[in-house]
PyMOL commands that place a pseudoatom at each C-alpha (Angstrom):
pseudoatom trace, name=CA, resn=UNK, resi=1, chain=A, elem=C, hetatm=0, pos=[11.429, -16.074, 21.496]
pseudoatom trace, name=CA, resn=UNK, resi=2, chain=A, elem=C, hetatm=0, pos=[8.118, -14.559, 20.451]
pseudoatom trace, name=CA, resn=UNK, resi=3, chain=A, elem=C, hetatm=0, pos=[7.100, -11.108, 21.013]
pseudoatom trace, name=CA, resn=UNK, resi=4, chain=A, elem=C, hetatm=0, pos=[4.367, -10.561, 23.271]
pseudoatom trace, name=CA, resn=UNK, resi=5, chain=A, elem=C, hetatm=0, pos=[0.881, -8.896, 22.264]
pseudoatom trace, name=CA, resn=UNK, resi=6, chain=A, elem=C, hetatm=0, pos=[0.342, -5.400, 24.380]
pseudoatom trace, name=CA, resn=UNK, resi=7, chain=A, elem=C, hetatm=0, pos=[-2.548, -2.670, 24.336]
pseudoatom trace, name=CA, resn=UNK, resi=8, chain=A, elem=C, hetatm=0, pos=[-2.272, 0.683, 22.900]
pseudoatom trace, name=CA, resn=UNK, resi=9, chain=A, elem=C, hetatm=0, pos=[-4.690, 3.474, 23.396]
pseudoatom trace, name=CA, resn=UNK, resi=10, chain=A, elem=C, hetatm=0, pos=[-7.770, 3.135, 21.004]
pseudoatom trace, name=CA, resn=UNK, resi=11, chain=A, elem=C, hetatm=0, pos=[-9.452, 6.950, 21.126]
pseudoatom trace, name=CA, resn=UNK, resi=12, chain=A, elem=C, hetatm=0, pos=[-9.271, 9.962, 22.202]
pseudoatom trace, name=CA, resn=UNK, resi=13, chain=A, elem=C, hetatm=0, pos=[-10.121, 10.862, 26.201]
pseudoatom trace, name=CA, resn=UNK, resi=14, chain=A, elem=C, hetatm=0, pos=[-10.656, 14.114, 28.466]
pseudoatom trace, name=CA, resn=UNK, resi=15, chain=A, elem=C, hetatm=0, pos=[-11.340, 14.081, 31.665]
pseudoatom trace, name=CA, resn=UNK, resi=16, chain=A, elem=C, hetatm=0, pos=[-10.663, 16.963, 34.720]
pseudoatom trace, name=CA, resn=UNK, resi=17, chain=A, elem=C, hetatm=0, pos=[-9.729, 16.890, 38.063]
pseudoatom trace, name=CA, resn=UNK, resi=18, chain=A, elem=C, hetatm=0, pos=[-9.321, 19.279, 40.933]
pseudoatom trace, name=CA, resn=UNK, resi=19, chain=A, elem=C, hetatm=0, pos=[-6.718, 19.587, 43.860]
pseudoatom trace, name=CA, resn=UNK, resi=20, chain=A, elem=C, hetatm=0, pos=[-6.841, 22.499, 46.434]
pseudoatom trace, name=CA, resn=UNK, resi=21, chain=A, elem=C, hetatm=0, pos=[-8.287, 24.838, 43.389]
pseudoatom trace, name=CA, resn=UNK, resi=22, chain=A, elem=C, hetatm=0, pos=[-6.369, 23.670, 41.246]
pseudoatom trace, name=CA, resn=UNK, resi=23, chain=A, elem=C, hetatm=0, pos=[-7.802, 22.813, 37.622]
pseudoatom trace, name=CA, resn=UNK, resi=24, chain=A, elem=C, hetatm=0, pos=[-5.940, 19.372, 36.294]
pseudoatom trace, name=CA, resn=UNK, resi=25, chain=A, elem=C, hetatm=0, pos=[-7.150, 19.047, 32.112]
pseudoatom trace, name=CA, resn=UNK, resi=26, chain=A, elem=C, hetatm=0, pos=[-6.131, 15.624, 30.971]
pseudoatom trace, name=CA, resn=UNK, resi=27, chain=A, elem=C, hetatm=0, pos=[-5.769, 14.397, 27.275]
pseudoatom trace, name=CA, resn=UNK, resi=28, chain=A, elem=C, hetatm=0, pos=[-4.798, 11.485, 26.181]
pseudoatom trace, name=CA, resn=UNK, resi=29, chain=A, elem=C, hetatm=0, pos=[-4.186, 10.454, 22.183]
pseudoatom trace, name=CA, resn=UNK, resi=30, chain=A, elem=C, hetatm=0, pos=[-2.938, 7.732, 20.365]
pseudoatom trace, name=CA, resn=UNK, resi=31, chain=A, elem=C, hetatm=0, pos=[0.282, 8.378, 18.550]
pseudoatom trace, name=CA, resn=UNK, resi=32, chain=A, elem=C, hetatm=0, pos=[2.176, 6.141, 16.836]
pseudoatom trace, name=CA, resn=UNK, resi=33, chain=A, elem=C, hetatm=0, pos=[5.794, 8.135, 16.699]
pseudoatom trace, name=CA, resn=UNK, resi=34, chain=A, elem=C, hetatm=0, pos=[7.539, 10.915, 18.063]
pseudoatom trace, name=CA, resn=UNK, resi=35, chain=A, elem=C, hetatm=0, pos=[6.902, 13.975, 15.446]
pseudoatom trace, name=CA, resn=UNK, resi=36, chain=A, elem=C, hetatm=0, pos=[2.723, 12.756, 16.062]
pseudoatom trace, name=CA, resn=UNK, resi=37, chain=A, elem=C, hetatm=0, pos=[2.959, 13.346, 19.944]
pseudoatom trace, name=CA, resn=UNK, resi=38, chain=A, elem=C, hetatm=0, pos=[5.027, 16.611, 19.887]
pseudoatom trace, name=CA, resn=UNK, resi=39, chain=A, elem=C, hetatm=0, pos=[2.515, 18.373, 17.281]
pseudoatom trace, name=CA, resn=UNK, resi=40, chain=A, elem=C, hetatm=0, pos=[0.145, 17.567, 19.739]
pseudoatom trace, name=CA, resn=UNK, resi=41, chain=A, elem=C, hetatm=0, pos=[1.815, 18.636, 22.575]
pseudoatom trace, name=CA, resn=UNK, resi=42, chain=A, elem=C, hetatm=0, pos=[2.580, 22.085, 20.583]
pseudoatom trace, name=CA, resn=UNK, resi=43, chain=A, elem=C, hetatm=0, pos=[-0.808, 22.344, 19.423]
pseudoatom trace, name=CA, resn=UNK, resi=44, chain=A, elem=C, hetatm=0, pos=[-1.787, 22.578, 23.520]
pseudoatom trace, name=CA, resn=UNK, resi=45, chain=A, elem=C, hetatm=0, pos=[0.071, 24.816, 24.525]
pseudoatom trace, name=CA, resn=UNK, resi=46, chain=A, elem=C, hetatm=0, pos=[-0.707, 26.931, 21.937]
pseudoatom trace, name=CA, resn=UNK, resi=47, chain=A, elem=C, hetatm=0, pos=[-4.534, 26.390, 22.582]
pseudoatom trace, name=CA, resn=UNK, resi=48, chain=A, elem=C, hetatm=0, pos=[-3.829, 26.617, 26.691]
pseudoatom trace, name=CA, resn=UNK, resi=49, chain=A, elem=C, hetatm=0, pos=[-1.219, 30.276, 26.665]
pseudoatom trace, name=CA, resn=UNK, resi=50, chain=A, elem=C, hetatm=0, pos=[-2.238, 31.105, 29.797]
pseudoatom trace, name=CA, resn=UNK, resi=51, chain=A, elem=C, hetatm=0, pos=[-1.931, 27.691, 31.801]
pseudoatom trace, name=CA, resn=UNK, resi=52, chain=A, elem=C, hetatm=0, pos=[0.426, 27.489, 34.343]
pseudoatom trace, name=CA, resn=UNK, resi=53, chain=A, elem=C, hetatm=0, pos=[1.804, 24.208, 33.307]
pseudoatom trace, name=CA, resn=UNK, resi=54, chain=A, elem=C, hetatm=0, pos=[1.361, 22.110, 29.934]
pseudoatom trace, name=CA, resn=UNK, resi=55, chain=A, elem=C, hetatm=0, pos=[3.148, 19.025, 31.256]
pseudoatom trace, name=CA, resn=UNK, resi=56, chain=A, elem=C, hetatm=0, pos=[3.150, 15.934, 28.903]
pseudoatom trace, name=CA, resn=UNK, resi=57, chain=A, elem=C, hetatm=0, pos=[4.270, 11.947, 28.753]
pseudoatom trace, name=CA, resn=UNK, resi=58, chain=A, elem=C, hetatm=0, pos=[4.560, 9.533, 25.781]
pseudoatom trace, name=CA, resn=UNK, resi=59, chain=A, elem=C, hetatm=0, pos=[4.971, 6.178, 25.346]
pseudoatom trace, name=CA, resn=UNK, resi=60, chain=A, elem=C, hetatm=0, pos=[5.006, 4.561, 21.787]
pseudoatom trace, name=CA, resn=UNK, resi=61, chain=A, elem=C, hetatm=0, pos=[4.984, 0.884, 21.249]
pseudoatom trace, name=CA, resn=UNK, resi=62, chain=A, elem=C, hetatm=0, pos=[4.466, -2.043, 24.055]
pseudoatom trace, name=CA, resn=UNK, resi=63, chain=A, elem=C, hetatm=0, pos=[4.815, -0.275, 27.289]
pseudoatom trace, name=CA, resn=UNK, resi=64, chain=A, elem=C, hetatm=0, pos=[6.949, -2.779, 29.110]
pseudoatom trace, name=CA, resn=UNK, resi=65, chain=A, elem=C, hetatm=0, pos=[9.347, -2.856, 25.488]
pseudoatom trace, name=CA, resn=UNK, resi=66, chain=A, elem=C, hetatm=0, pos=[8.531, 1.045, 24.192]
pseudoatom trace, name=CA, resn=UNK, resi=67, chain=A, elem=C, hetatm=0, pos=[10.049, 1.799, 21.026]
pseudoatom trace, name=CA, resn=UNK, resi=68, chain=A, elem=C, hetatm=0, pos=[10.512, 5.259, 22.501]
pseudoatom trace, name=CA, resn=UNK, resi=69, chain=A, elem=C, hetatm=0, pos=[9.118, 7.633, 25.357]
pseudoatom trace, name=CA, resn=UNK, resi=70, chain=A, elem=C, hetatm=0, pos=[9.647, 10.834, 27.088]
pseudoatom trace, name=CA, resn=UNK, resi=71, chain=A, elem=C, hetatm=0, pos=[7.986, 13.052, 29.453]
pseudoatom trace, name=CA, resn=UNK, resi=72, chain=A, elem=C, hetatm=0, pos=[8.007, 16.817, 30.400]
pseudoatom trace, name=CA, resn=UNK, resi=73, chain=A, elem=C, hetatm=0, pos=[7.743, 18.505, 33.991]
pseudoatom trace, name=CA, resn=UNK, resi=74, chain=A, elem=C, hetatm=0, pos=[7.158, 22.107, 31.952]
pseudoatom trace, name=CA, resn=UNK, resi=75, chain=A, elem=C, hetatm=0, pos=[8.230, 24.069, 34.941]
pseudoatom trace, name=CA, resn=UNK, resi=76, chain=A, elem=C, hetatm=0, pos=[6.749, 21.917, 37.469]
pseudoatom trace, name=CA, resn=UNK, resi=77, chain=A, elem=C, hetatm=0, pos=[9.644, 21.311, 40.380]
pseudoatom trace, name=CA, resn=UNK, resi=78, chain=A, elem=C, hetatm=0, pos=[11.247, 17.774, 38.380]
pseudoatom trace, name=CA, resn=UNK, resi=79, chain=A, elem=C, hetatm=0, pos=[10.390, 14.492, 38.781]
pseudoatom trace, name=CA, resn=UNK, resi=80, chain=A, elem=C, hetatm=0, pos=[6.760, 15.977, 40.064]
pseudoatom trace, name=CA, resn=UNK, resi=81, chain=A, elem=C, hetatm=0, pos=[4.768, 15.841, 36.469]
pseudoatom trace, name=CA, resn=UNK, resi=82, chain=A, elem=C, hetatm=0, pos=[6.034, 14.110, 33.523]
pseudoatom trace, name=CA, resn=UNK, resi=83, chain=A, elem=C, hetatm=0, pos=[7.575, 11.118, 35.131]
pseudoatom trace, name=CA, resn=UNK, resi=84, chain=A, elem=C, hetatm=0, pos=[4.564, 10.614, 37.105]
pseudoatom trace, name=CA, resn=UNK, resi=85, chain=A, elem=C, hetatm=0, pos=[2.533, 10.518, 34.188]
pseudoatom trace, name=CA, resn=UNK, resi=86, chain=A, elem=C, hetatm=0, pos=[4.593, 8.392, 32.683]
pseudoatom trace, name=CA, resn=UNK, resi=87, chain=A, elem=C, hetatm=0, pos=[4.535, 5.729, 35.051]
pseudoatom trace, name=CA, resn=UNK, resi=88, chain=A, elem=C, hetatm=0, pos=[0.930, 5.411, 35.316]
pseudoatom trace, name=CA, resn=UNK, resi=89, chain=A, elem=C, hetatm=0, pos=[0.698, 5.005, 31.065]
pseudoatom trace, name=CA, resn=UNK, resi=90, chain=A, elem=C, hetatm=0, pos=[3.404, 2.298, 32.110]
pseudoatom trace, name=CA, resn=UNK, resi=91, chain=A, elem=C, hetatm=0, pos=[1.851, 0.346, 34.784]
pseudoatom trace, name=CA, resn=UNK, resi=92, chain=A, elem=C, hetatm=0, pos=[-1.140, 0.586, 33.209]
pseudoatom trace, name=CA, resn=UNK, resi=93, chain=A, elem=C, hetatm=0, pos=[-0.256, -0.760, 29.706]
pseudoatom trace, name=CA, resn=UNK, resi=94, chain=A, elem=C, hetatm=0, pos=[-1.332, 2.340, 28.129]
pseudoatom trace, name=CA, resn=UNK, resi=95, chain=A, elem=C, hetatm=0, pos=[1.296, 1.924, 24.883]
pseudoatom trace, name=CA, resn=UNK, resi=96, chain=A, elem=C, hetatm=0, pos=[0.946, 4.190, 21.718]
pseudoatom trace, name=CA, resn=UNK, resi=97, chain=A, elem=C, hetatm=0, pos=[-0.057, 6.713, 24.012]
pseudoatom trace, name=CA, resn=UNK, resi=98, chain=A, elem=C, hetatm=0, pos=[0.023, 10.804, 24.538]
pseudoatom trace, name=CA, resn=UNK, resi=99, chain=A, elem=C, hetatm=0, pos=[-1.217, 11.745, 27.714]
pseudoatom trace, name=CA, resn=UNK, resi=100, chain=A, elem=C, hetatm=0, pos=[-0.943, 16.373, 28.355]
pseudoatom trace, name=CA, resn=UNK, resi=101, chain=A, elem=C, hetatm=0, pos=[-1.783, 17.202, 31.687]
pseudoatom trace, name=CA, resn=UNK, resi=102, chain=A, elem=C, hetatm=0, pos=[-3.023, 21.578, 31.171]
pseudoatom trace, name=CA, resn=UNK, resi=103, chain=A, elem=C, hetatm=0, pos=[-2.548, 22.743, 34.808]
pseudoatom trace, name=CA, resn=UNK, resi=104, chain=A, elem=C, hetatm=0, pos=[-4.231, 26.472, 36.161]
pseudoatom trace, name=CA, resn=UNK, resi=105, chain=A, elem=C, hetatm=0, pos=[-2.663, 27.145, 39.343]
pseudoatom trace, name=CA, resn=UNK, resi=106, chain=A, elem=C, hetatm=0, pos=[-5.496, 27.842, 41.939]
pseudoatom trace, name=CA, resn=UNK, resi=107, chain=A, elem=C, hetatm=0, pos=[-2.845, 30.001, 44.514]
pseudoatom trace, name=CA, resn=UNK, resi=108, chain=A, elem=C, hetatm=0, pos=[-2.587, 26.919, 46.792]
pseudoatom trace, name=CA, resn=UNK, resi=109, chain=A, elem=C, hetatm=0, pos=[1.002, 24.945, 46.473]
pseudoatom trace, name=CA, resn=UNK, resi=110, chain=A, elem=C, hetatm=0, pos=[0.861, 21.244, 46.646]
pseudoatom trace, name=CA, resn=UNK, resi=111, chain=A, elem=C, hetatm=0, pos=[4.436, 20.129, 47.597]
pseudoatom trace, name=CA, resn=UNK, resi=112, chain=A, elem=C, hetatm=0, pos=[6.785, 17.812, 45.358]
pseudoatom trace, name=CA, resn=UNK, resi=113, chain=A, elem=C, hetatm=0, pos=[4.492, 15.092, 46.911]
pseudoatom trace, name=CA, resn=UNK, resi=114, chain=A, elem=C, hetatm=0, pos=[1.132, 16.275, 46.787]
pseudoatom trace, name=CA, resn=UNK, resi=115, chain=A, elem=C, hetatm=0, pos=[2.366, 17.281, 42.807]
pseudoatom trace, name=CA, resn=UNK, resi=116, chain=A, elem=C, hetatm=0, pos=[3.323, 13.800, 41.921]
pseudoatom trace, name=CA, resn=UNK, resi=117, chain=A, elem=C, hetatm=0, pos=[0.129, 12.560, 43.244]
pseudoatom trace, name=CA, resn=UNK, resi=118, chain=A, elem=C, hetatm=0, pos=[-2.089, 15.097, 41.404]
pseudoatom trace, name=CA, resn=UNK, resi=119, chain=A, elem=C, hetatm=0, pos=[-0.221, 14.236, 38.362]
pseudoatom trace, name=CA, resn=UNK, resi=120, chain=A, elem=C, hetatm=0, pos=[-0.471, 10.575, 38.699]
pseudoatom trace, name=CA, resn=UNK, resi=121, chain=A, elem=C, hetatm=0, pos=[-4.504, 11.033, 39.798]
pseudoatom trace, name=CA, resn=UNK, resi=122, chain=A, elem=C, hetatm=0, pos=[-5.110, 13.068, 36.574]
pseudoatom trace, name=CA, resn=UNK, resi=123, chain=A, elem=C, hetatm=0, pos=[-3.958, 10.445, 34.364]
pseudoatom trace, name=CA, resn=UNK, resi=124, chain=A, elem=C, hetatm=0, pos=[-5.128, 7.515, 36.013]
pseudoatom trace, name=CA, resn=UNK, resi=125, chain=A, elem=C, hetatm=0, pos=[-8.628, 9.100, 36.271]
pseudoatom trace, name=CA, resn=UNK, resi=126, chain=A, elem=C, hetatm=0, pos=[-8.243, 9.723, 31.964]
pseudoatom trace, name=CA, resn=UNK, resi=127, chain=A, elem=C, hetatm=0, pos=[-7.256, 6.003, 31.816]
pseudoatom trace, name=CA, resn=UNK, resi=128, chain=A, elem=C, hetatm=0, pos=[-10.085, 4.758, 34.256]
pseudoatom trace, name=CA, resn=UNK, resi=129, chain=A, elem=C, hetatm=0, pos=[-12.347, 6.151, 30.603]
pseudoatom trace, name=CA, resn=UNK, resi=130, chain=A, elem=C, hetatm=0, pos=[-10.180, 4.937, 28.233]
pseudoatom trace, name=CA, resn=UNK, resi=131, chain=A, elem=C, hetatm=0, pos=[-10.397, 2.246, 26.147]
pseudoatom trace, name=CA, resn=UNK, resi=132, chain=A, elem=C, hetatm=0, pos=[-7.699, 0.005, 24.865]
pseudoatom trace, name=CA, resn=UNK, resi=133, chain=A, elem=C, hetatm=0, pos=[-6.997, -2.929, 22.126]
pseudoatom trace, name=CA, resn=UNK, resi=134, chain=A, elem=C, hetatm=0, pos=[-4.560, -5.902, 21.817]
pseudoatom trace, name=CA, resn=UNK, resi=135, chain=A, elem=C, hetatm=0, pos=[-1.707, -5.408, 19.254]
pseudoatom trace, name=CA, resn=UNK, resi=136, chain=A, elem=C, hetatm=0, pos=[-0.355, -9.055, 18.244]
pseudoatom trace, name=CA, resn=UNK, resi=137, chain=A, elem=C, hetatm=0, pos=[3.065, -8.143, 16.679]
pseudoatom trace, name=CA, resn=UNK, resi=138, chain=A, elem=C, hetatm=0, pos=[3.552, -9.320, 13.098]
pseudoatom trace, name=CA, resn=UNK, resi=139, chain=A, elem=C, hetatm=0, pos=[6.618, -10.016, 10.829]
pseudoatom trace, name=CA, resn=UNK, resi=140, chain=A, elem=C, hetatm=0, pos=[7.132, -10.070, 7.480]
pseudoatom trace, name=CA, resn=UNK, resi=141, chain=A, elem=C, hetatm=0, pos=[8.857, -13.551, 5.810]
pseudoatom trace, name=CA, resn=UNK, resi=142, chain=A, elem=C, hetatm=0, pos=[9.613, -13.678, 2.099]
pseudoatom trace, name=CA, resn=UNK, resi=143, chain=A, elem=C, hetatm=0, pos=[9.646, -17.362, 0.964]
pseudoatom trace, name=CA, resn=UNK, resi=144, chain=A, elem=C, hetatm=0, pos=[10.943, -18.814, -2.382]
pseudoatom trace, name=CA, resn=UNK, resi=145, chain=A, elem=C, hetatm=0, pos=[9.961, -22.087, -3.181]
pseudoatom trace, name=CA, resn=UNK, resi=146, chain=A, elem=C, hetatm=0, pos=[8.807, -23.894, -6.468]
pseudoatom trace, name=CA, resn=UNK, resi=147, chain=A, elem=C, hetatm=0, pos=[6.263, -23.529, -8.620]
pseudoatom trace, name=CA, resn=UNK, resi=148, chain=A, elem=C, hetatm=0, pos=[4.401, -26.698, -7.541]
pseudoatom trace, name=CA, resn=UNK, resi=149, chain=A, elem=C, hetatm=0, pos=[5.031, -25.788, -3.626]
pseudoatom trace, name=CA, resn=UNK, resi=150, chain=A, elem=C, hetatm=0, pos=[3.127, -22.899, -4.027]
pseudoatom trace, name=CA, resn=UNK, resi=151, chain=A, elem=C, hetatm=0, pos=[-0.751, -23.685, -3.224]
pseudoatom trace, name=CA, resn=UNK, resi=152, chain=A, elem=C, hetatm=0, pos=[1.200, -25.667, -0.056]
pseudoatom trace, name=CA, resn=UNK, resi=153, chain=A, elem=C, hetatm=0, pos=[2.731, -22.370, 1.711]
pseudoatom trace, name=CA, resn=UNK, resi=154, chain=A, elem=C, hetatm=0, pos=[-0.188, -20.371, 1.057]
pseudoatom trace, name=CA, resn=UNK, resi=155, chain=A, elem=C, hetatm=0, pos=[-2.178, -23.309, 3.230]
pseudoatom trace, name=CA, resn=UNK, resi=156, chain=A, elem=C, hetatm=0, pos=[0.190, -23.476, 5.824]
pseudoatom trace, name=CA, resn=UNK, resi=157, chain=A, elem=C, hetatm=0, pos=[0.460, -19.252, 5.900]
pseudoatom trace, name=CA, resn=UNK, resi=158, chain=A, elem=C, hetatm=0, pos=[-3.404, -19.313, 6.278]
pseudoatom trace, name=CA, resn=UNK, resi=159, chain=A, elem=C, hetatm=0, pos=[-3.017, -22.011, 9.158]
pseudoatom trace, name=CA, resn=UNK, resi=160, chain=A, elem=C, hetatm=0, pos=[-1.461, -18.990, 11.337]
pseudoatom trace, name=CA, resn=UNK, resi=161, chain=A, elem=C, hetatm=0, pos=[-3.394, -16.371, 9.690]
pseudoatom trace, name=CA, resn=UNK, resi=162, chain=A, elem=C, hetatm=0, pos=[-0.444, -15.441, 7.750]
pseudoatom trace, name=CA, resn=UNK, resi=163, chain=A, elem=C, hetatm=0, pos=[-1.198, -12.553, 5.205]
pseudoatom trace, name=CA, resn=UNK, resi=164, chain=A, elem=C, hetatm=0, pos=[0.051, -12.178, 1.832]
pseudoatom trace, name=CA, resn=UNK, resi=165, chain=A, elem=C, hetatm=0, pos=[1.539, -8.991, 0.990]
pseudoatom trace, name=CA, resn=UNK, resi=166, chain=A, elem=C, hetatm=0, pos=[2.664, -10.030, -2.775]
pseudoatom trace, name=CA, resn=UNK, resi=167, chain=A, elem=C, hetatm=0, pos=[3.676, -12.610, -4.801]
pseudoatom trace, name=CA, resn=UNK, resi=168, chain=A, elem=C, hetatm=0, pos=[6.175, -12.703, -8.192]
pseudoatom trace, name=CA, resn=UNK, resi=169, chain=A, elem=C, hetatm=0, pos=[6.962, -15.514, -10.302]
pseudoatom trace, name=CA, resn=UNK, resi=170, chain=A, elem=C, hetatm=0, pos=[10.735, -15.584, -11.889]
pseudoatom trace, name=CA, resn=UNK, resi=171, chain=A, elem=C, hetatm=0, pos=[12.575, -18.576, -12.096]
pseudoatom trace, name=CA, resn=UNK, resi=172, chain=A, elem=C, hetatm=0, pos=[10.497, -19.443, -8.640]
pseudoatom trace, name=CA, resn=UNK, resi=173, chain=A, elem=C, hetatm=0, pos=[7.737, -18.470, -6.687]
pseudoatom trace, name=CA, resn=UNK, resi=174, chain=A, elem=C, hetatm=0, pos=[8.672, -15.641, -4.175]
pseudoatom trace, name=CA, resn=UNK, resi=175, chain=A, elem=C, hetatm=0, pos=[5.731, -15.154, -1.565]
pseudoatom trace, name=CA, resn=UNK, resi=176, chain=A, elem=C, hetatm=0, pos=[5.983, -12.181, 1.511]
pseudoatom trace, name=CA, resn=UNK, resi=177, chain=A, elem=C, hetatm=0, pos=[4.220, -12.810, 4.021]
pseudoatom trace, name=CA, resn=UNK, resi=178, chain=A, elem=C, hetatm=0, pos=[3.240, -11.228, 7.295]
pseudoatom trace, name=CA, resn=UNK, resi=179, chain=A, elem=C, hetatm=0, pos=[2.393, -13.531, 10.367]
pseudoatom trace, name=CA, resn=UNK, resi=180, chain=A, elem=C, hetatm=0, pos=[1.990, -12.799, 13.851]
pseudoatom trace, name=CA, resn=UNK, resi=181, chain=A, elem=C, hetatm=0, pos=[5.227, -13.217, 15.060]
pseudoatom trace, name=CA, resn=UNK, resi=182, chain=A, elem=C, hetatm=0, pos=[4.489, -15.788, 17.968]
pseudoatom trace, name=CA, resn=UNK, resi=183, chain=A, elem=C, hetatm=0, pos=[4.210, -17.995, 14.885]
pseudoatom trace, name=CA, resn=UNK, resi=184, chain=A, elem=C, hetatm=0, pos=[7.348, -17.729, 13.402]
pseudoatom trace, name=CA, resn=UNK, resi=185, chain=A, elem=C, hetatm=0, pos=[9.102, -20.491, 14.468]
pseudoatom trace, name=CA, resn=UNK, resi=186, chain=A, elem=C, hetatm=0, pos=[6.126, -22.939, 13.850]
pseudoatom trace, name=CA, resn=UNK, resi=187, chain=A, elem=C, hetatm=0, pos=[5.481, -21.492, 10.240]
pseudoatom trace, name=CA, resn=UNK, resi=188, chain=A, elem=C, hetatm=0, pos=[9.235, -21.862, 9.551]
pseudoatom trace, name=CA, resn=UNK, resi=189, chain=A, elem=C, hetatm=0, pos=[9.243, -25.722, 10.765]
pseudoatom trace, name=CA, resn=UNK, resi=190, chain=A, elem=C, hetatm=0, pos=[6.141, -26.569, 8.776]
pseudoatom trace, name=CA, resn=UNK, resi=191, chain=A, elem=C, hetatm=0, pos=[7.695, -24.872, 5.734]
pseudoatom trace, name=CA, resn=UNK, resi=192, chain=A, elem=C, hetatm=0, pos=[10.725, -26.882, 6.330]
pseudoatom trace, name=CA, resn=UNK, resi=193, chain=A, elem=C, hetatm=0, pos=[9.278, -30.143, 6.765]
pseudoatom trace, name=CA, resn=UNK, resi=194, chain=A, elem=C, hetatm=0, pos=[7.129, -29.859, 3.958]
pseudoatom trace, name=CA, resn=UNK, resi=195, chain=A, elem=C, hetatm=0, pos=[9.493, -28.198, 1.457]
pseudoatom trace, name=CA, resn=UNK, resi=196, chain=A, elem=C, hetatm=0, pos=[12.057, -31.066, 2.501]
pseudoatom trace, name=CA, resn=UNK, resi=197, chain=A, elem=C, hetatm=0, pos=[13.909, -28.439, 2.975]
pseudoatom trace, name=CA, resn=UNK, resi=198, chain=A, elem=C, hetatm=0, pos=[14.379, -26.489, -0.312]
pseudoatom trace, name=CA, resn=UNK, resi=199, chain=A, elem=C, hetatm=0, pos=[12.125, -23.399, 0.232]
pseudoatom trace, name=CA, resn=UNK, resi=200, chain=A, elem=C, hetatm=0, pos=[14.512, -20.270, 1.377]
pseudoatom trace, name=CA, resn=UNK, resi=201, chain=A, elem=C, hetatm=0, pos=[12.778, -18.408, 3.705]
pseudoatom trace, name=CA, resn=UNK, resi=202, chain=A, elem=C, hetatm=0, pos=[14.363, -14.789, 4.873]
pseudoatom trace, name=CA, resn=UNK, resi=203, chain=A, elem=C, hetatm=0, pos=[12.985, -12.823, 7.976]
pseudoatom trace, name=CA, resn=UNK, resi=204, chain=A, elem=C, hetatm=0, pos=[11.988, -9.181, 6.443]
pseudoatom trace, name=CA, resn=UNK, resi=205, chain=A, elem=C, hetatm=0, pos=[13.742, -7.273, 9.072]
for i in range(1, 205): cmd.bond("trace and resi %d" % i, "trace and resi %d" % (i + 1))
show_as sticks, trace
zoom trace
C-alpha cells in the first residue's frame, strides 16, 4: 500500500480578526517537529505578555496520518481554542503546520460557542492566505547487485525518479536509493525481473 502525497504549509502568514472587540492575531508557521513549534509558541507569548490568551495548534506530517499534534486552550474555557484550531489545520490539509491564535479580550464574553467559532474563523481566515505544496513521500532502498547489473538499476531508479544517495563497490555493487514511495512495489518488480532475481534489495526503514 503506497503512502499518499499531502500539503504542508509553505510560508509564513498573519492575518487579524475581530469579534465583539475582541482582537484575534493569527500566525501560522511551518514546523517540521515538536521542539520547532513549541519555541515558537514560547517565543509568542513572550512577545504578547499582556494578551489574554496565547492559544496554539500543531500538526506535523500528513494531516489525515500526523506524525504528531497537539493543541492548547491557554485558559480559554476547554475544548473552545486549541481543538478548534486544530480541526480547521485538519480539514483543511494544513500538515507541517503551527498555527498561535494571540487573543486581547475586548470586555465582551463570547460563550463556549461563540469561542469555538472565533477560534475556528481566525484560522480559517490565516489559511484562506496561505499557501501550500504537495509532499510525495519517499523511501530509501539499498540494493546489492553485480557489477555488470549496475548501469541497469540506475535506469530503472531514474524511470521513477529514484535518487541516488551513494554508492560503494566491495565484493558487489551496493546502491541507496530514495524513490517516492508509491513506486516501491513497481521498482522492486522491475529489479526482480531484471536481476532474475539475484539483486537483494532491503527497505531503509
Amino acid at each position: 500500500m503506497s503512502a499518499p502525497g499531502y500539503t504542508v504549509l509553505a510560508a509564513d502568514v498573519e492575518a487579524v480578526i475581530v469579534e465583539k472587540n475582541s482582537d484575534f492575531l493569527t500566525f501560522l508557521h511551518p514546523v517540521s517537529c515538536r521542539a520547532d513549534a513549541l519555541t515558537l509558541i514560547d517565543s509568542y507569548r513572550q512577545k504578547y505578555p499582556d494578551a489574554n490568551h496565547v492559544c496554539w495548534a500543531y500538526v506535523i506530517g500528513n494531516t489525515r496520518q500526523p506524525v504528531t499534534q497537539a493543541f492548547s486552550d491557554a485558559g480559554e474555557p476547554s475544548g473552545t481554542a486549541g481543538k478548534p484550531m486544530l480541526h480547521v489545520l485538519t480539514e483543511r490539509e494544513v500538515g507541517n503546520a503551527l498555527a498561535v491564535v494571540v487573543r486581547y479580550f475586548g470586555g465582551i464574553k463570547l460563550g463556549a460557542g461563540g469561542l469555538v467559532r472565533a477560534y475556528s474563523s481566525a484560522v480559517s481566515t490565516a489559511v484562506n492566505s496561505a499557501t501550500l505544496v504537495s509532499v510525495t513521500p519517499r523511501i530509501d532502498v539499498e540494493v546489492i547487485v553485480d557489477f555488470a547489473r549496475e548501469a541497469k538499476i540506475r535506469h530503472i531508479a531514474a524511470q521513477h525518479d529514484g535518487e541516488i544517495v551513494s554508492v560503494s563497490y566491495t565484493a558487489k555493487v551496493t546502491i541507496l536509493l530514495r524513490l517516492p514511495h508509491a513506486d516501491l512495489e513497481q521498482f522492486t518488480q522491475q529489479v526482480t525481473n531484471e536481476t532474475v532475481g539475484t539483486a537483494l534489495i532491503n527497505l531503509q526503514l
